[in-house]
DRENPA-677890 format. One record per atom (N, C-alpha, C, O): residue number from 0; atom name; x negated, y negated, z. Coordinates in nm, 4 decimals. Atoms other than C-alpha are relative to their C-alpha. Example, Ala and Ser with C-alpha at 12.3 -4.5 7.8 and 13.67 -1.06 7.14 Angstrom:
node num 0 atomo N xx -0.0890 yy 0.1190 zz 0.0000
node num 0 atomo CA xx -1.2300 yy 0.4500 zz 0.7800
node num 0 atomo C xx -0.0900 yy -0.1200 zz 0.0000
node num 0 atomo O xx -0.1936 yy -0.1181 zz 0.0665
node num 1 atomo N xx 0.0820 yy 0.1190 zz -0.0060
node num 1 atomo CA xx -1.3670 yy 0.1060 zz 0.7140
node num 1 atomo C xx 0.0770 yy -0.1090 zz 0.0730
node num 1 atomo O xx 0.0261 yy -0.2198 zz 0.0899
END
This chain:
node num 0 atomo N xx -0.0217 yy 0.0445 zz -0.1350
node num 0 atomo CA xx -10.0715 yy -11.8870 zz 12.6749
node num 0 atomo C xx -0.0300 yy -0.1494 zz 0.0077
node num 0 atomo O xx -0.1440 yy -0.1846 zz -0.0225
node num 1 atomo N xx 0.0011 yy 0.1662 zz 0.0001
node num 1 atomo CA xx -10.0298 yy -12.2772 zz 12.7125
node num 1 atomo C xx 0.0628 yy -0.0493 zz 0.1430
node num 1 atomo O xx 0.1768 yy -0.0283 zz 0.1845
node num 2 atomo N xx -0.0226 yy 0.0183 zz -0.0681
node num 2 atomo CA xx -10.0559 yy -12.4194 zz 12.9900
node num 2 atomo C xx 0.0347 yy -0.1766 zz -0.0097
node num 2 atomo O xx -0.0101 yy -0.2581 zz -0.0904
node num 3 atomo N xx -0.1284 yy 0.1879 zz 0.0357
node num 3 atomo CA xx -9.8005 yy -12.8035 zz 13.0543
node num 3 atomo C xx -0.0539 yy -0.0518 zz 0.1411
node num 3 atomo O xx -0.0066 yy -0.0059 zz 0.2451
node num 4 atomo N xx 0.0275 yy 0.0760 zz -0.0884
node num 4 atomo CA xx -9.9891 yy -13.0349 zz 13.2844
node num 4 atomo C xx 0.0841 yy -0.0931 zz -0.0483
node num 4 atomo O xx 0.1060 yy -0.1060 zz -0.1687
node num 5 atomo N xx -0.0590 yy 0.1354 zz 0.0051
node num 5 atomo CA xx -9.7713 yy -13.3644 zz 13.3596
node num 5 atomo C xx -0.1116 yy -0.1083 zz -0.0138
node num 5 atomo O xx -0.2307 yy -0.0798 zz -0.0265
node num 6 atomo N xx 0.0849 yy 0.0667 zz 0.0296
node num 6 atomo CA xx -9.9107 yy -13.6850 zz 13.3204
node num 6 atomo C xx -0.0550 yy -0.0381 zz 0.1369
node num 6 atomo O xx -0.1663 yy -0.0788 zz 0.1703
node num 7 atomo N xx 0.0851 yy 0.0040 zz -0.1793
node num 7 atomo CA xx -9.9281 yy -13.6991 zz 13.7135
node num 7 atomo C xx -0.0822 yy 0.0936 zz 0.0271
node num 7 atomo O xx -0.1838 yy 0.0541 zz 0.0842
node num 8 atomo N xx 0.1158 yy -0.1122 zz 0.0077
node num 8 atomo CA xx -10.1196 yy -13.3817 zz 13.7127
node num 8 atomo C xx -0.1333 yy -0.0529 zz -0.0148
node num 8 atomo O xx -0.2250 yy -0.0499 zz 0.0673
node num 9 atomo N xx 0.1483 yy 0.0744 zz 0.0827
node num 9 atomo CA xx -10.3984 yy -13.5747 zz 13.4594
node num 9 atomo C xx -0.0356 yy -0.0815 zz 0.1265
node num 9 atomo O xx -0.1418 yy -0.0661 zz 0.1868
node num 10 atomo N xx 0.0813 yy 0.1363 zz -0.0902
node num 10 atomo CA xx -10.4315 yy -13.8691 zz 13.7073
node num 10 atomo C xx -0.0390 yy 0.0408 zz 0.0868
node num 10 atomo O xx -0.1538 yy 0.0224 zz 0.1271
node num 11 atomo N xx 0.0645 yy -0.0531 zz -0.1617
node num 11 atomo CA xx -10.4149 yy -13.6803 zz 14.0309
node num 11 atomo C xx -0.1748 yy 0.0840 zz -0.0482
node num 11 atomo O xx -0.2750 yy 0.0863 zz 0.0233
node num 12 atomo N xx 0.1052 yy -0.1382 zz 0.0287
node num 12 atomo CA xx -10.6876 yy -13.4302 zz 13.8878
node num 12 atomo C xx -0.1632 yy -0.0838 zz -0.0206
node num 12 atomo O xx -0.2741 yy -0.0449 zz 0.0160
node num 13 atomo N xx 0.0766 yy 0.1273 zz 0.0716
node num 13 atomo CA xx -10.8857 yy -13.7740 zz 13.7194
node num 13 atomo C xx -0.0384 yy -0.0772 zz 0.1381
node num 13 atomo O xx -0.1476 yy -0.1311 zz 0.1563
node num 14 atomo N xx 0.0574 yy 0.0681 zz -0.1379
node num 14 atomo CA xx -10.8761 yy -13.9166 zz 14.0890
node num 14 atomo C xx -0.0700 yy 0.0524 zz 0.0770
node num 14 atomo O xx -0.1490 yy 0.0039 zz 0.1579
node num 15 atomo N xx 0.0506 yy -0.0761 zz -0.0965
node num 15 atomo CA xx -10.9644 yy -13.6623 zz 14.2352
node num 15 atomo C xx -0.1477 yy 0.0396 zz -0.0294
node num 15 atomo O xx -0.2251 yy 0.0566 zz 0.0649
node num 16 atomo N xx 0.1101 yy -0.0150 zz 0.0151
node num 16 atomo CA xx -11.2671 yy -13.5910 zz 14.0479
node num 16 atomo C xx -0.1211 yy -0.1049 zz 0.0059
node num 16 atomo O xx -0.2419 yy -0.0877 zz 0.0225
node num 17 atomo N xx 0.0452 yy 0.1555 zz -0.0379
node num 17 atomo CA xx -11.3536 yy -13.9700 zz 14.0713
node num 17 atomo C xx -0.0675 yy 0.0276 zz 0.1303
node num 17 atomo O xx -0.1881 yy 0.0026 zz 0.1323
node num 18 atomo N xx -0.0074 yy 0.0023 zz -0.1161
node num 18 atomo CA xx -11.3576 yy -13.8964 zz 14.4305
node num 18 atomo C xx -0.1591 yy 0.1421 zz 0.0452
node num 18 atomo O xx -0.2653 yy 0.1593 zz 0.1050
node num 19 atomo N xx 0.1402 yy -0.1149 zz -0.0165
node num 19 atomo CA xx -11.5900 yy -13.6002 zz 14.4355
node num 19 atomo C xx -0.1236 yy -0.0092 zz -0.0441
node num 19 atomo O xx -0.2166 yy 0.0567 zz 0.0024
node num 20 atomo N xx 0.1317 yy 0.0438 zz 0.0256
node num 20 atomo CA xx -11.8589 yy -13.7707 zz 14.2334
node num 20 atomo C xx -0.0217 yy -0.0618 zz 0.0595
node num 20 atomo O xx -0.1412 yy -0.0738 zz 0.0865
node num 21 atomo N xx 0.0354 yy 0.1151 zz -0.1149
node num 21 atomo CA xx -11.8323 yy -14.0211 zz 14.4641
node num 21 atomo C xx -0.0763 yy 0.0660 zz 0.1245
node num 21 atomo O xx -0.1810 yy 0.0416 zz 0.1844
node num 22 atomo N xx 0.0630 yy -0.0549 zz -0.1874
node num 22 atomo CA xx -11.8786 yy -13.8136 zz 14.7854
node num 22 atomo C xx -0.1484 yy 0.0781 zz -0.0290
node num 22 atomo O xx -0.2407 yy 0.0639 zz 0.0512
node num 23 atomo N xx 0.1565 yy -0.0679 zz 0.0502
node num 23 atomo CA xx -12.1989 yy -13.5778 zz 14.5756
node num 23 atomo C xx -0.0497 yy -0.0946 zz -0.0145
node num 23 atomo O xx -0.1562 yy -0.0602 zz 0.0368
node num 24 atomo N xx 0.0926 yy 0.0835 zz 0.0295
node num 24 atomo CA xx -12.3630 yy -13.8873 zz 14.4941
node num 24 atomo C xx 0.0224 yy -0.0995 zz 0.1475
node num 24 atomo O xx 0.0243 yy -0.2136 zz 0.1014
node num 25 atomo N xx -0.0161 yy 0.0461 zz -0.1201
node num 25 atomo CA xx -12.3142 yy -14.0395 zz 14.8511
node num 25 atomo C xx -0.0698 yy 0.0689 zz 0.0803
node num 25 atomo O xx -0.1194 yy 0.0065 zz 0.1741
node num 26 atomo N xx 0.0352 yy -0.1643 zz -0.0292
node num 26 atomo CA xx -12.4325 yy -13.7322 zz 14.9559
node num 26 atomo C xx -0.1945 yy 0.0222 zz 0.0253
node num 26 atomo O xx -0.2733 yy 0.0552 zz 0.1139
node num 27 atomo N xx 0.1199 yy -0.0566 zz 0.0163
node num 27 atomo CA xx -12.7466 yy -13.7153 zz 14.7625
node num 27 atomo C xx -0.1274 yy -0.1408 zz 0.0205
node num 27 atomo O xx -0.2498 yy -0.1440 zz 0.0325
node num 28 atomo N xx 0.0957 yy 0.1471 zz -0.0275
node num 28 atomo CA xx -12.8528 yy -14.1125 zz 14.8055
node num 28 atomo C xx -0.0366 yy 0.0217 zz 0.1430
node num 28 atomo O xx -0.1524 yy 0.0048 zz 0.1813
node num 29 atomo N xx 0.0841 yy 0.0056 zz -0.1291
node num 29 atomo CA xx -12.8569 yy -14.0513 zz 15.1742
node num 29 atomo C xx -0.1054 yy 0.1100 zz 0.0601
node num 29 atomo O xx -0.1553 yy 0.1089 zz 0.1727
node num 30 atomo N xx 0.0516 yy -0.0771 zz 0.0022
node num 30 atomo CA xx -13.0346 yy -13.7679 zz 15.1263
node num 30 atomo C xx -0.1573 yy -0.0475 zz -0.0462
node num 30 atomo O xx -0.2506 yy 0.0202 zz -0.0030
node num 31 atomo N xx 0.0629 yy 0.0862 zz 0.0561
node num 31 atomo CA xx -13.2727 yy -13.9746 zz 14.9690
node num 31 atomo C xx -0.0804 yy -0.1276 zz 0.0501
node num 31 atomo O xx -0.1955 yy -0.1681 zz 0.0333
node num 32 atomo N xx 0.0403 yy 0.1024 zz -0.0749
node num 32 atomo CA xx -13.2710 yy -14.2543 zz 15.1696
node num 32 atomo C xx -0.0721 yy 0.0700 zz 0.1195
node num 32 atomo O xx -0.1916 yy 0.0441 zz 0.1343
node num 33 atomo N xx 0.0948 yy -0.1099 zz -0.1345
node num 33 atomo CA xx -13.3853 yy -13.9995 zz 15.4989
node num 33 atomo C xx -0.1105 yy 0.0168 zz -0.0272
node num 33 atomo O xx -0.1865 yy -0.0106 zz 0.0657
node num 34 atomo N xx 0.0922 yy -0.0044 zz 0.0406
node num 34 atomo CA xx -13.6796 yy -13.9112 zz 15.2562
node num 34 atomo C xx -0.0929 yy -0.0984 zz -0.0060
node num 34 atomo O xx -0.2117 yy -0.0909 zz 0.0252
node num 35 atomo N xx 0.1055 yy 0.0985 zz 0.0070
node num 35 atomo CA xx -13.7981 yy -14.2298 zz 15.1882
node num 35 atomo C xx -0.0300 yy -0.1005 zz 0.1570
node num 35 atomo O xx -0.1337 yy -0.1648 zz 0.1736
node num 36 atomo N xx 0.0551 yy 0.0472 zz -0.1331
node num 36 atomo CA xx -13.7931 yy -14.3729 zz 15.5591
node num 36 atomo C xx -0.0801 yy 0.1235 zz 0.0375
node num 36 atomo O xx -0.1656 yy 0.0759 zz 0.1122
node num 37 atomo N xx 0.0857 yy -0.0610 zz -0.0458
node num 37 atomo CA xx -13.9784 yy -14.0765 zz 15.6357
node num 37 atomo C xx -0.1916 yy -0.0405 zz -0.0506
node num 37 atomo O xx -0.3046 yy -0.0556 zz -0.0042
node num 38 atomo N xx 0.1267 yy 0.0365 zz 0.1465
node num 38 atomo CA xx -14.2302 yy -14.1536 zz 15.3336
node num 38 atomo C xx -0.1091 yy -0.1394 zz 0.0757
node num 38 atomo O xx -0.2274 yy -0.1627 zz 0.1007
node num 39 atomo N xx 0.0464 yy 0.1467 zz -0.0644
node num 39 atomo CA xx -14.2098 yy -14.5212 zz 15.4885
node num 39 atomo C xx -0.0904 yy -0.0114 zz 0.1152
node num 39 atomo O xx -0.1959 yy -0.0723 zz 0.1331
node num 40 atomo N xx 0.1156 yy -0.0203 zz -0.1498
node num 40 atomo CA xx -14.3211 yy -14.4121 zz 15.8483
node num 40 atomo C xx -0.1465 yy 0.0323 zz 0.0221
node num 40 atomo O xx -0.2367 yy -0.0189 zz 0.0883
node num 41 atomo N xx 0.1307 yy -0.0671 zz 0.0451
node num 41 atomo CA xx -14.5856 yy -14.1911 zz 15.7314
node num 41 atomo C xx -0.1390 yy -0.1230 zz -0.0541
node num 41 atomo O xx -0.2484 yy -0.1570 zz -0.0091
node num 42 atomo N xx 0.0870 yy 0.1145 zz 0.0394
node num 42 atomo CA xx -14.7265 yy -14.4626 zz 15.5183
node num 42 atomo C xx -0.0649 yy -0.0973 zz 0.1074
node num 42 atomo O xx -0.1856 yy -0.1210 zz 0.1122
node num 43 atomo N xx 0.0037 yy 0.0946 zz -0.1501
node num 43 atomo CA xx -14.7168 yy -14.6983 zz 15.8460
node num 43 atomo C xx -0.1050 yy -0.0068 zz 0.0570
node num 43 atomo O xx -0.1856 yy -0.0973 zz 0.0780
node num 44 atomo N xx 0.0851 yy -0.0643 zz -0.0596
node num 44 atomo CA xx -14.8965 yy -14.4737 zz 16.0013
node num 44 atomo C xx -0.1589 yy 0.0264 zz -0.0334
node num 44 atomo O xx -0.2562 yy 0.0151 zz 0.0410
node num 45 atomo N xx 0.0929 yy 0.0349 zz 0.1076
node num 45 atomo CA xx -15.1390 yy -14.4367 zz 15.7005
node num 45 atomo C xx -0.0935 yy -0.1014 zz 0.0432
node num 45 atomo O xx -0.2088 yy -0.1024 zz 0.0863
node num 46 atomo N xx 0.1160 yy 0.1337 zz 0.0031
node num 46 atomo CA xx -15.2125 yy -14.8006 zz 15.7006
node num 46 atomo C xx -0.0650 yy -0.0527 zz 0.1207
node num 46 atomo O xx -0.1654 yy -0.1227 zz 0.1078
node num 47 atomo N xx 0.0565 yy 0.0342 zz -0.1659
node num 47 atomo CA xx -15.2892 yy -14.8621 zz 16.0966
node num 47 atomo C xx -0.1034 yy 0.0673 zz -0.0155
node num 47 atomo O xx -0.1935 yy -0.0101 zz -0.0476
node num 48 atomo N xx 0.0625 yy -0.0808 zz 0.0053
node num 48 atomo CA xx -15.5096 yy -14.5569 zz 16.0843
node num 48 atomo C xx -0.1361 yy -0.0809 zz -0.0904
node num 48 atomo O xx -0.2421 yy -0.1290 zz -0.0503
node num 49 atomo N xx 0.1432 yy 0.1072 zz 0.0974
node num 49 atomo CA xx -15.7215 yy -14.7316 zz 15.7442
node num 49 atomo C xx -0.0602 yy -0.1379 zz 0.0640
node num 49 atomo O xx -0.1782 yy -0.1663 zz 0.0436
node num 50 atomo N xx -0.0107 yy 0.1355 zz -0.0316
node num 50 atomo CA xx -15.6971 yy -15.0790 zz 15.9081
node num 50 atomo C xx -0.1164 yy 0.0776 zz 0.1340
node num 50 atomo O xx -0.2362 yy 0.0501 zz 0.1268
node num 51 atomo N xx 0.0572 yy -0.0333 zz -0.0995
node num 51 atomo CA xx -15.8303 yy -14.8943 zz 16.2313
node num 51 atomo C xx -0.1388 yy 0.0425 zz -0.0946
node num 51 atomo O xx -0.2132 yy -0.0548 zz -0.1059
node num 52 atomo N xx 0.1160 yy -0.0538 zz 0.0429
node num 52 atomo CA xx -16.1194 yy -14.7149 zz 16.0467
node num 52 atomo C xx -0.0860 yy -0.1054 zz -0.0958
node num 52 atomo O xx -0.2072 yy -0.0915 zz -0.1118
node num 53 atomo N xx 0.0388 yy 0.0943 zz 0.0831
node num 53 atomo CA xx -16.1922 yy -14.9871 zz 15.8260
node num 53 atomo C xx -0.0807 yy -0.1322 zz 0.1372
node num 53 atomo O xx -0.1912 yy -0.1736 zz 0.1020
node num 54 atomo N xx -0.0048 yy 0.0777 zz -0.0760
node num 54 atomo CA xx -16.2319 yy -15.2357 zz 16.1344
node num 54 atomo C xx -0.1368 yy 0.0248 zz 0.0739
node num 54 atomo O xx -0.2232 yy -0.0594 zz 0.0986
node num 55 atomo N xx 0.0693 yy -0.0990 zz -0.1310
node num 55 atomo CA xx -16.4384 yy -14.9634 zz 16.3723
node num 55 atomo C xx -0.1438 yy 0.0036 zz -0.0837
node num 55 atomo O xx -0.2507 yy -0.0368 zz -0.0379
node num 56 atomo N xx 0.0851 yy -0.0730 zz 0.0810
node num 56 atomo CA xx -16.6465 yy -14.8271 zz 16.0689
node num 56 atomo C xx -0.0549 yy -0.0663 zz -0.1251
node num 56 atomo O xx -0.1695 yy -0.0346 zz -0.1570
node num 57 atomo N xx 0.0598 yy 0.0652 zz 0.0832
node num 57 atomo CA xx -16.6926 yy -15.0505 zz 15.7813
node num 57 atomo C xx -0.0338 yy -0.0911 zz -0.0222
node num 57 atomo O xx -0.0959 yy -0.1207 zz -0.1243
node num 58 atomo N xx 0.0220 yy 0.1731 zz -0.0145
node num 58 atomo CA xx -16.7146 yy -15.3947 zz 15.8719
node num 58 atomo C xx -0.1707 yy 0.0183 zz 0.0183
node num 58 atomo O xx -0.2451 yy -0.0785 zz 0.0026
node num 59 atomo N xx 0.1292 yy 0.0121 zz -0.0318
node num 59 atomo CA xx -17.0625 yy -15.2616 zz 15.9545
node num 59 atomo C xx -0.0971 yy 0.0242 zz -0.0730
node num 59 atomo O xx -0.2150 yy 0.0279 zz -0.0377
node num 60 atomo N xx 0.0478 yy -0.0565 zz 0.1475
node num 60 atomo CA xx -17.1513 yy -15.1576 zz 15.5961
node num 60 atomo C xx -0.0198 yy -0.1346 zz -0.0921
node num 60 atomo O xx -0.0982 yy -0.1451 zz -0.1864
node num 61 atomo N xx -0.0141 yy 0.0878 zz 0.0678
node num 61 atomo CA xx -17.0675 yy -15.4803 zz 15.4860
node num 61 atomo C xx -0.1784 yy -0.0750 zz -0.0607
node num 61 atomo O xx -0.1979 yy -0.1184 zz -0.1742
node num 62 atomo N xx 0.1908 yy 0.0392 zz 0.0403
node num 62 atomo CA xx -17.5074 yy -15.5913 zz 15.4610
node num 62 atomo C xx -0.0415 yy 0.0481 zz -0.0838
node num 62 atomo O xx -0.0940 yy -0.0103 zz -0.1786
node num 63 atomo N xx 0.0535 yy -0.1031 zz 0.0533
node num 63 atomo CA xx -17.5870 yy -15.2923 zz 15.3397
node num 63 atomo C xx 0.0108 yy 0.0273 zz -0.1427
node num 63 atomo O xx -0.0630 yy 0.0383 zz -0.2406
node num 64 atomo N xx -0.0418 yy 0.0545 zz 0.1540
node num 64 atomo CA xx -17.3698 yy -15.3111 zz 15.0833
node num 64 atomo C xx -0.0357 yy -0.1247 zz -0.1062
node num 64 atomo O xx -0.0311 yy -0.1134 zz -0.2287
node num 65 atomo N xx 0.0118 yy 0.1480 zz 0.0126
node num 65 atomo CA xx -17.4435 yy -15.6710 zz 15.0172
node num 65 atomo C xx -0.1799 yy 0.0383 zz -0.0833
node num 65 atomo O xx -0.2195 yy 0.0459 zz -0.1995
node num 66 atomo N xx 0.2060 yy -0.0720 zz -0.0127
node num 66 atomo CA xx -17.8716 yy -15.5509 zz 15.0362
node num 66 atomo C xx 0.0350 yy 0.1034 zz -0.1801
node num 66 atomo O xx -0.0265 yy 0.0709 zz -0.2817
node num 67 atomo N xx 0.0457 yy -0.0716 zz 0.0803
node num 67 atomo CA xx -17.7982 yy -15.2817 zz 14.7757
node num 67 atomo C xx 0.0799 yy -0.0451 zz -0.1506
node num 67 atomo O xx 0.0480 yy -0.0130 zz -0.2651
node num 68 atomo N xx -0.0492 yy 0.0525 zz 0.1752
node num 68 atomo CA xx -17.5464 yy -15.4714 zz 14.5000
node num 68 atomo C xx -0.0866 yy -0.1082 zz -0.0291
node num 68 atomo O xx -0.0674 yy -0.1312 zz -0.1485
node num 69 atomo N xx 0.1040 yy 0.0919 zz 0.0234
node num 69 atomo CA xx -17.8077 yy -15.7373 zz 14.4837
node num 69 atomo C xx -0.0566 yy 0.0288 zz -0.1254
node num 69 atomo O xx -0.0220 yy -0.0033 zz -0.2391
node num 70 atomo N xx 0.0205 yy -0.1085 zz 0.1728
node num 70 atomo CA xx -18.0298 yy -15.4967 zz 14.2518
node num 70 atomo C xx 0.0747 yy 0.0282 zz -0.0837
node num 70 atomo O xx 0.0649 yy -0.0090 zz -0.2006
node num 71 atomo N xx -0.0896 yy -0.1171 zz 0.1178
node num 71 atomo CA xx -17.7813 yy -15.2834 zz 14.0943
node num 71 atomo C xx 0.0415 yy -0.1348 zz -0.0716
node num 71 atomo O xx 0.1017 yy -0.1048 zz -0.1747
node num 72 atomo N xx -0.0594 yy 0.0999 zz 0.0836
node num 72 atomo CA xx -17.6887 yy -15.6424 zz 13.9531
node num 72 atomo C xx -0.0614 yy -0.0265 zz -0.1023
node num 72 atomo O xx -0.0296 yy -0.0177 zz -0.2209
node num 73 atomo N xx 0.1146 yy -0.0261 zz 0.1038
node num 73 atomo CA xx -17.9757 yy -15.6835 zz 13.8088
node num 73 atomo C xx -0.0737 yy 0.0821 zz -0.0884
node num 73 atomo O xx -0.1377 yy 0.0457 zz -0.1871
node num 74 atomo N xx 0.0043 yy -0.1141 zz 0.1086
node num 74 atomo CA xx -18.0363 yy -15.3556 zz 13.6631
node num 74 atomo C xx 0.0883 yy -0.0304 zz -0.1258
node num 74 atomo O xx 0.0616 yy -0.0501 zz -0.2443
node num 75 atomo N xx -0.1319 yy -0.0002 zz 0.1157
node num 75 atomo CA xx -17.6720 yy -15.3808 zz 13.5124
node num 75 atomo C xx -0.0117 yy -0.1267 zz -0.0853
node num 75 atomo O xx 0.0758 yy -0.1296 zz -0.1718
node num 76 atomo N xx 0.0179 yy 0.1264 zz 0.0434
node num 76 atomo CA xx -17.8123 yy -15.7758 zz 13.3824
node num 76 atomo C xx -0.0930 yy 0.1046 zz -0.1204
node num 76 atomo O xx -0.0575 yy 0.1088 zz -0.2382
node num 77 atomo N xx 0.1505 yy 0.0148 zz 0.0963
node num 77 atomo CA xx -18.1718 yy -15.6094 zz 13.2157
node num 77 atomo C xx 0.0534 yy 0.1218 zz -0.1168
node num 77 atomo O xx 0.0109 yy 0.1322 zz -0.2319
node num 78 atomo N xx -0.0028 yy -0.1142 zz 0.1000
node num 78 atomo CA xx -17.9996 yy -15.2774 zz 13.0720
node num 78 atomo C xx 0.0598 yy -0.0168 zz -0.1502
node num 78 atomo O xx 0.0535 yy 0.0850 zz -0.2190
node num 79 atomo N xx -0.0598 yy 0.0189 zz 0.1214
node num 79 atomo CA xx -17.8209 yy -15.4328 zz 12.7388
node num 79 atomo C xx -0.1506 yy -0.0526 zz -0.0854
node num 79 atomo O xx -0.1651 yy -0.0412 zz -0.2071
node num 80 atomo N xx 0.1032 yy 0.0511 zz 0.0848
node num 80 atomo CA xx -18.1894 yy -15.6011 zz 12.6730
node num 80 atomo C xx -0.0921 yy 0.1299 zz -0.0774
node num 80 atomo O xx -0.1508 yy 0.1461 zz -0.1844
node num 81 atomo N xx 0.0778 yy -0.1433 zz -0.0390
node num 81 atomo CA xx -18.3286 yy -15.2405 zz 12.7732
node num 81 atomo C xx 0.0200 yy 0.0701 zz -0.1641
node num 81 atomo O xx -0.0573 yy 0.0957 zz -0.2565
node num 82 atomo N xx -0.0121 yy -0.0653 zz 0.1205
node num 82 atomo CA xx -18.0998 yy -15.0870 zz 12.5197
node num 82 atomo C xx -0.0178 yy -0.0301 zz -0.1519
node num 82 atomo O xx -0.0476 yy 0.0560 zz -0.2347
node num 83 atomo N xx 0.0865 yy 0.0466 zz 0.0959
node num 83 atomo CA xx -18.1817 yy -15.3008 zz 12.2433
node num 83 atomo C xx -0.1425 yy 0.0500 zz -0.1112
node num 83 atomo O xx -0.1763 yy 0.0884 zz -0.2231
node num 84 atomo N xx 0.1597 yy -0.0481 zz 0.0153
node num 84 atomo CA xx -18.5330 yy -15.2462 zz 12.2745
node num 84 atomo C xx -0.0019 yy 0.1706 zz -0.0688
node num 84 atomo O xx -0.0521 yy 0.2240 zz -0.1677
node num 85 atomo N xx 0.0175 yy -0.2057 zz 0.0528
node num 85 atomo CA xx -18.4763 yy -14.8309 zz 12.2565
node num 85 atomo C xx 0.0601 yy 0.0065 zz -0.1565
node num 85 atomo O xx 0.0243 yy 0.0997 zz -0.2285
node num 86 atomo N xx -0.0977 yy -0.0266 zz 0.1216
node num 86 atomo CA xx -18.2559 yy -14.8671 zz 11.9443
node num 86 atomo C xx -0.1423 yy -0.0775 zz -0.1075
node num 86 atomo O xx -0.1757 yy -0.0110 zz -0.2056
node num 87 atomo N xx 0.0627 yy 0.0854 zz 0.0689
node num 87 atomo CA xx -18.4942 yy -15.0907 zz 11.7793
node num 87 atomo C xx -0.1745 yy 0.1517 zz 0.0058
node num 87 atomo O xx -0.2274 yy 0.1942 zz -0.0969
node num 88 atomo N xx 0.0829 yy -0.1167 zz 0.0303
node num 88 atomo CA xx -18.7772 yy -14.7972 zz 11.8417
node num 88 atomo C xx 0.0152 yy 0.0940 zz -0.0798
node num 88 atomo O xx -0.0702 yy 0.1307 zz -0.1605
node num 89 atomo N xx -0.0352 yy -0.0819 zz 0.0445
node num 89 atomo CA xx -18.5822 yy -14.5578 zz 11.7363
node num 89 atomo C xx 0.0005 yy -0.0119 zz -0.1653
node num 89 atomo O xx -0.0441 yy 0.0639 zz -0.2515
node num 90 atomo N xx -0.0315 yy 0.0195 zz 0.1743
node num 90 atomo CA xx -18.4951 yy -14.6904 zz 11.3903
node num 90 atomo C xx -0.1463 yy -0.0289 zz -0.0529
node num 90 atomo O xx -0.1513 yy -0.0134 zz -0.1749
node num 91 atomo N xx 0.1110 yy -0.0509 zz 0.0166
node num 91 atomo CA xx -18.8789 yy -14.7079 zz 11.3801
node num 91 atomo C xx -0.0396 yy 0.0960 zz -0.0027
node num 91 atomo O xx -0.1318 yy 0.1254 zz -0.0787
node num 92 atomo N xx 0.0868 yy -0.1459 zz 0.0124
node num 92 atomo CA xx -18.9551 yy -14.3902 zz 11.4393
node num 92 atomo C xx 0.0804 yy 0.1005 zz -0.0561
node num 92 atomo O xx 0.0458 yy 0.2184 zz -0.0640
node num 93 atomo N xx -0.0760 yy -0.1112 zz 0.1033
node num 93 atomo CA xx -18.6724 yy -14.2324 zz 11.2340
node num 93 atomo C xx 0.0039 yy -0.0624 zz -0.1560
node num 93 atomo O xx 0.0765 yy -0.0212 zz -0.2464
node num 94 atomo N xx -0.0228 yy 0.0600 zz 0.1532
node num 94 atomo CA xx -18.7596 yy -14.4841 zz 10.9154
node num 94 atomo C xx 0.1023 yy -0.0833 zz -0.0293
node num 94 atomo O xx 0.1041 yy -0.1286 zz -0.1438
node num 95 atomo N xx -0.1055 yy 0.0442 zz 0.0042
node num 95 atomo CA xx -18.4455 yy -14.6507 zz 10.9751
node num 95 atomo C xx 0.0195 yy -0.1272 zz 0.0011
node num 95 atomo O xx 0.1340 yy -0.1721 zz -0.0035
END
């Protein structure tokens, strides 16, 4: 069974499928695009919200914070001398 497409057959068939990837992928970008303005809004919304809570709520942390990295700086300065020291025991007290 053999089937005799013309050569207008091929093209029409070749355009036509041209045409249909076109319209599925037209299709699925704006499908796409709807998603990400949604994504976008959300986010929007997101960042007002942080900006708001950040403004209300943490600007007032800012001392506190300030008060307690002071130390921790200085810990994180003395602890490489710290560890030193322990290693240097150790290999004393294991003969090492």
């Amino acid at each position: 069974m053999t089937f005799a497409i013309s050569r207008f057959e091929l093209i029409a068939i070749s355009y036509l499928e041209a045409a249909l990837l076109v319209v599925i992928l037209s299709i699925g970008l704006n499908q796409v695009r709807r998603r990400l303005i949604i994504i976008s809004n959300g986010l929007g919304e997101l960042g007002g919200m942080l900006a708001t809570v950040e403004s209300q709520h943490l600007r007032g942390l800012d001392k506190w914070v300030a008060d307690i990295n002071g130390p921790l700086q200085v810990i994180a300065g003395v602890l490489p001398g710290i560890a030193a020291k322990a290693a240097l025991v150790v290999r004393k007290a294991t003969g090492g």
